[in-house]
C-alpha positions in Angstrom: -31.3 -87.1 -105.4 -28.6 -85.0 -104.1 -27.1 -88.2 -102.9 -27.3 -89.7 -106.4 -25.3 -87.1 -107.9 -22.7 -86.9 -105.2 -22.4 -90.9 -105.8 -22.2 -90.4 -109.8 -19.6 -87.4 -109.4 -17.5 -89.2 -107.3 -17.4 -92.3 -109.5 -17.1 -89.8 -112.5 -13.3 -88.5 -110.6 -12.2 -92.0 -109.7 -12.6 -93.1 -113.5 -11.1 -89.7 -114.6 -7.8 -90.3 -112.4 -8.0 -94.2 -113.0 -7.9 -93.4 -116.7 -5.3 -90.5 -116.5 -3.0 -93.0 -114.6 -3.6 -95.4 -117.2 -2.9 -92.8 -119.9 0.6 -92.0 -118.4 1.8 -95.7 -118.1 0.7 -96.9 -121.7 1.3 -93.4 -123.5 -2.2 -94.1 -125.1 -3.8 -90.8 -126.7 -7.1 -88.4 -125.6 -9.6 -86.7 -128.0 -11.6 -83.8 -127.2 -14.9 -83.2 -129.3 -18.6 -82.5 -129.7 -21.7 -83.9 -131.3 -23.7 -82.8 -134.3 -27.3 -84.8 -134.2 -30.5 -85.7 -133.7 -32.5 -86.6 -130.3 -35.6 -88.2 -129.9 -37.2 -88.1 -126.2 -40.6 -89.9 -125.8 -42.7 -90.7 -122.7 -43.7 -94.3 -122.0 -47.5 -94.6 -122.4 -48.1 -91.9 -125.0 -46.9 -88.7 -123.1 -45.8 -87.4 -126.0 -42.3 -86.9 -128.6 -40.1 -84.0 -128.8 -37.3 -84.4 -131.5 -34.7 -81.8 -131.5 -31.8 -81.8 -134.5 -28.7 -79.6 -133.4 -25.7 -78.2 -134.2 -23.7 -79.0 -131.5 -26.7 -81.1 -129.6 -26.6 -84.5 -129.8 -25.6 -84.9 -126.2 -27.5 -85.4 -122.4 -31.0 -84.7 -123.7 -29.9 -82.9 -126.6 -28.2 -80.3 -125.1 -24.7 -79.0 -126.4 -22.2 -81.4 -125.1 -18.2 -81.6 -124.8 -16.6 -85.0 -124.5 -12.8 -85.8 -123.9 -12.0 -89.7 -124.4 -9.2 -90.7 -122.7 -8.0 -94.7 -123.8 -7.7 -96.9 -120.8 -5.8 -99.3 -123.1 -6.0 -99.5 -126.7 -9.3 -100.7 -126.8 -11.0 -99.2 -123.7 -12.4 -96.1 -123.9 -13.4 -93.7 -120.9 -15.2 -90.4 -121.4 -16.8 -88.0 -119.4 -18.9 -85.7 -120.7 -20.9 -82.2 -119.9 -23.3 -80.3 -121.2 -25.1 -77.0 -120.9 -28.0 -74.2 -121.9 -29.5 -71.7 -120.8 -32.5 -70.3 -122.6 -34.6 -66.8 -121.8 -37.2 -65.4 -122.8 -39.7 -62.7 -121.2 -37.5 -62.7 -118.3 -37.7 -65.8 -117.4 -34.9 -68.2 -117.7 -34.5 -72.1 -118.2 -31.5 -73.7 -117.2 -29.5 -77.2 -117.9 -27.0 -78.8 -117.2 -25.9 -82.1 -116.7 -22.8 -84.9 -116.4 -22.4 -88.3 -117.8 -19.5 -91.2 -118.2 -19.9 -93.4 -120.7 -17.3 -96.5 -121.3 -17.0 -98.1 -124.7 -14.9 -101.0 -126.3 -13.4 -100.4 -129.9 -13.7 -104.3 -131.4 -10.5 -103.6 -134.1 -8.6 -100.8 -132.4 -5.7 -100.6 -134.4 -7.3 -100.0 -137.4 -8.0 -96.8 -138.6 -11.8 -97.3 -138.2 -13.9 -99.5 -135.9 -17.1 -100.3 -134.7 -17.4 -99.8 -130.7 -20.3 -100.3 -128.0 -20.5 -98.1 -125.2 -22.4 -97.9 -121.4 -23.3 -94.5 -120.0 -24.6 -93.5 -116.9 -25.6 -89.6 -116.6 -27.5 -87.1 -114.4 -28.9 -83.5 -115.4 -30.7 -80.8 -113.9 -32.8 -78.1 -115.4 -34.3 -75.2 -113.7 -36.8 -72.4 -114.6 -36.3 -69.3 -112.5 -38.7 -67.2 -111.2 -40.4 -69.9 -108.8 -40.6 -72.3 -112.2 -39.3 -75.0 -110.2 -36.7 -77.7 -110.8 -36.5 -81.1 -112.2 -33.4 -83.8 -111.8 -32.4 -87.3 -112.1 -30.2 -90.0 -113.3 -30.0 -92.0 -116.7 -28.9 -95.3 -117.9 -28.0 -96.2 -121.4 -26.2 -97.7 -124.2 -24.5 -96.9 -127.3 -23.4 -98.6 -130.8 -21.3 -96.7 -133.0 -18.1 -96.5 -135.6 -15.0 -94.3 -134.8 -12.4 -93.6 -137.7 -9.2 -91.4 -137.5 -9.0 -89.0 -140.8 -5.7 -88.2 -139.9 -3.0 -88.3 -137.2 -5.1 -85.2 -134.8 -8.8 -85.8 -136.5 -11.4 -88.5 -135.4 -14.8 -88.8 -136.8 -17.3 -91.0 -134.8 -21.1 -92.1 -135.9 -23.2 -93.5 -133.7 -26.9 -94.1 -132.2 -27.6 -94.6 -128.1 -31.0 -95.6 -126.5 -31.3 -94.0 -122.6 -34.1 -94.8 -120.3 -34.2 -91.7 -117.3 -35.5 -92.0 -113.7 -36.2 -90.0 -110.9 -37.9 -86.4 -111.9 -37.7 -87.6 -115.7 -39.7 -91.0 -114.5 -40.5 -93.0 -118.3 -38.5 -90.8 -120.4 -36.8 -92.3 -123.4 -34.0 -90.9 -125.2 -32.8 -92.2 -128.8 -30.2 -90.4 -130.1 -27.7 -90.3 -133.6 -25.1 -88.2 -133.9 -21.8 -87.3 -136.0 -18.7 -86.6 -133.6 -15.9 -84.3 -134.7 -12.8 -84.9 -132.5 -9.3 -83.6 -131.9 -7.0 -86.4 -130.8 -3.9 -86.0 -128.6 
């Protein structure tokens, strides 16, 4: 598993300086955001639904999340995202956090709004101290959504994902919609 994420952070950099590079030579802009939402994760075979609505939590399994996109070209979207929580309670304390990359395609990028579909690959961790043990692993997913620029600096995004999750989180599903609030640069 370790392997796993040192393979996904390392692919996470190379697309972070790829796009950066890219950035510079077409002077293409960056927005920085969150996600306002709701997450559904299910178990295949009937193991059960949690559904969790959040305020900013619409991200890797619900938890707050940051994104910055960073356009490739006009049209090509890179963003990395991270996300983290820590809850306690009676001294004991659960912990999560996790990465994920996701490319998209805006399909009219030069108009103030437009629809986009996205690919995401991600990998989280939580952990419950106190000999509670730890769980990890990768996901794989897809999204379909609508970006719009209010102004010059302000982009609004709406948009639903489906991720299936391996390893530790074997037959989890994740459906997600959400409301993005970004600042763009």
């Amino acid at each position: 598993m370790r392997a796993a994420f040192r393979i996904f952070s390392s692919v996470s950099v190379l697309a972070l300086c790829g796009a950066h590079t890219t950035m510079a030579q077409a002077k293409a802009s960056a927005e920085i955001g969150t996600l306002v939402g709701v997450t559904v994760l299910s178990a295949s075979g009937g193991g059960g639904t949690l559904t969790h609505v959040g305020i900013p939590g619409d991200g890797v399994q619900a938890s707050p999340t940051i994104y910055a996109t960073f356009f490739a070209s006009p049209a090509v979207m890179i963003e990395p995202q991270a996300a983290f929580s820590l809850l306690s309670s009676g001294g004991s304390t659960l912990t999560s956090f996790g990465v994920a990359l996701q490319a998209g395609y805006l399909f009219t990028p030069s108009q103030p709004g437009s629809a986009y579909v996205a690919a995401n690959g991600t990998f989280q961790t939580v952990s419950l101290s106190g000999g509670g043990g730890s769980v990890s692993g990768p996901g794989l997913g897809g999204a379909l959504g609508y970006r719009f620029k209010v102004k010059n600096n302000v982009a609004i995004r709406l948009d639903g994902r489906y991720r299936r999750w391996f390893s530790d989180y074997s037959d989890l599903n994740e459906i997600g919609f959400g409301l993005g609030f970004g600042a763009t640069f």
